[in-house]
N, C-alpha and C positions, 0 to 999 in steps of 0.2 A: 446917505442913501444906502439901502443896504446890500451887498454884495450878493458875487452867485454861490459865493461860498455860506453863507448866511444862510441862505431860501435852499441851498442843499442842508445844511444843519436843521433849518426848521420843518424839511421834509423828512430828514431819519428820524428827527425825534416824534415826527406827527405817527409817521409808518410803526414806531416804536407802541406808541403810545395807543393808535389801532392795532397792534398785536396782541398789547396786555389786555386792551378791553375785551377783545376774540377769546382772552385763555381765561377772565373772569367772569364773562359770560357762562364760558364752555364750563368751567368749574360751577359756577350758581347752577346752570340748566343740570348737572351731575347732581348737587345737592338736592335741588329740585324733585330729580327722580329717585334720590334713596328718599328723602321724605314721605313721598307719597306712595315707594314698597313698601316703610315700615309705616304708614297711618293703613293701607292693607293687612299689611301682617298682623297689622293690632287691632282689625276688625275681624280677621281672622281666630287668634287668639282670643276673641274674648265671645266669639260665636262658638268653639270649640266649649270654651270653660263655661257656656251654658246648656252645650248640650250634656255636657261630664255631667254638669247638677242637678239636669234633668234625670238622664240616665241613674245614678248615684240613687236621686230620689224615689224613683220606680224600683230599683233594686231592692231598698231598704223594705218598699210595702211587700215585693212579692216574697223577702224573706220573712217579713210579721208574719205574712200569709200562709207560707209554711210552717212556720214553728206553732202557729195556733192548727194548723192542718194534723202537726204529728198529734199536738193534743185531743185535738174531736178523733181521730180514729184511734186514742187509747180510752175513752168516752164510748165509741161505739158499741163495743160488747156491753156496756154495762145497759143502755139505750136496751138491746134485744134484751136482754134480763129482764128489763123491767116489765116490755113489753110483753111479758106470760107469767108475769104476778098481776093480779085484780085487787088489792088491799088498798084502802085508800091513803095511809101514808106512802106507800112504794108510790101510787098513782101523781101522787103531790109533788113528789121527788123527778119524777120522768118530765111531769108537766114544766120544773123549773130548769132541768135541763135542757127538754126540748127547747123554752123559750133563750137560754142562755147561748145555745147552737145556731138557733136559727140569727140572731141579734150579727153574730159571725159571718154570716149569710150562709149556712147549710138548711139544704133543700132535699128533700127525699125525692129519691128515682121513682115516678110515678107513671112509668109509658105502660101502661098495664096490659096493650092491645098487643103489638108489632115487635118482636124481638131485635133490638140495637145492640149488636155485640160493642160498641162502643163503651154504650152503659151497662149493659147485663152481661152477665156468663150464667149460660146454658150450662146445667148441668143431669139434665137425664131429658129423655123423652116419652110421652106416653099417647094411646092411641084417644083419636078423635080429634075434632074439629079442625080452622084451617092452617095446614102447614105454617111452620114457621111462626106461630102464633102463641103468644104465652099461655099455658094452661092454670100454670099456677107458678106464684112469687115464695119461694123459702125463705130466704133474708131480704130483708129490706137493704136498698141501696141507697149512696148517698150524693152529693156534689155541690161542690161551690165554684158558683156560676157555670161555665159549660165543663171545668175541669172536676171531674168522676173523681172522690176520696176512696169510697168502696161500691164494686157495682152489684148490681140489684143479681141477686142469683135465682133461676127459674127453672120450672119445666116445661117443656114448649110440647105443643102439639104435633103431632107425627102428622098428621093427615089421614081423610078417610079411607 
């Protein structure tokens, strides 16, 4: 029969025995929670490394998009050249440039009516019609997409 010294033995060792399971618990539910900060941090991280790639990628066009920008405006003086020769080889030549610019997406400044300091620079004024109103285009202007390479230069109307 088993003693009361026994049922106290097999209650230290039970109490025992519920402690450790309390502290591997406590330890698992610890484990538990770095696991599932670092499967965040690693959805973190790899939402980070696709915006970098995106980012990274948009970089690379908008600097194609510059170094072919510096090109078309070392192109542009040659553009007005051609455009006050009438010889039909010069005409051939313009024609293949014009197409080779526009292919880059360059677009001629065309607001012929409403003067846009955005896209044009005023540079004299002359009497007649309505204020603010272009009279006349000097140089032709240019742009790809809403960003102006060279703008359109004019002369605007004074007003009556």
């Amino acid at each position: 029969m088993p003693t009361v010294s026994h049922y106290r033995s097999l209650k230290q060792s039970l109490s025992e025995c519920t402690e450790k399971v309390r502290i591997l618990e406590e330890n698992n539910s610890l484990k538990e929670q770095t696991i599932k900060e670092l499967r965040e941090q690693n959805l973190r991280f790899s939402a980070d490394l696709d915006n970098f790639q995106k980012r990274a990628g948009e970089e690379s066009l908008r600097l194609a998009g510059y170094a072919s920008e510096r090109i078309i405006k070392e192109l542009l003086p040659v553009l007005d050249t051609l455009d006050n020769v009438r010889d039909e080889g010069s005409l051939a030549i313009k024609r293949q440039i014009d197409g080779i610019l526009q292919k880059e997406g360059l677009m001629a400044i065309d607001d012929s009516t409403r003067f846009d300091p955005n896209r044009q620079e005023a540079i004299g004024v002359e009497d007649g019609g309505e204020a603010n109103t272009i009279k006349k285009i000097v140089r032709k202007g240019y742009a790809i997409g809403d960003r102006v390479i060279r703008p359109e230069l004019v002369i605007l109307n004074k007003g009556e």
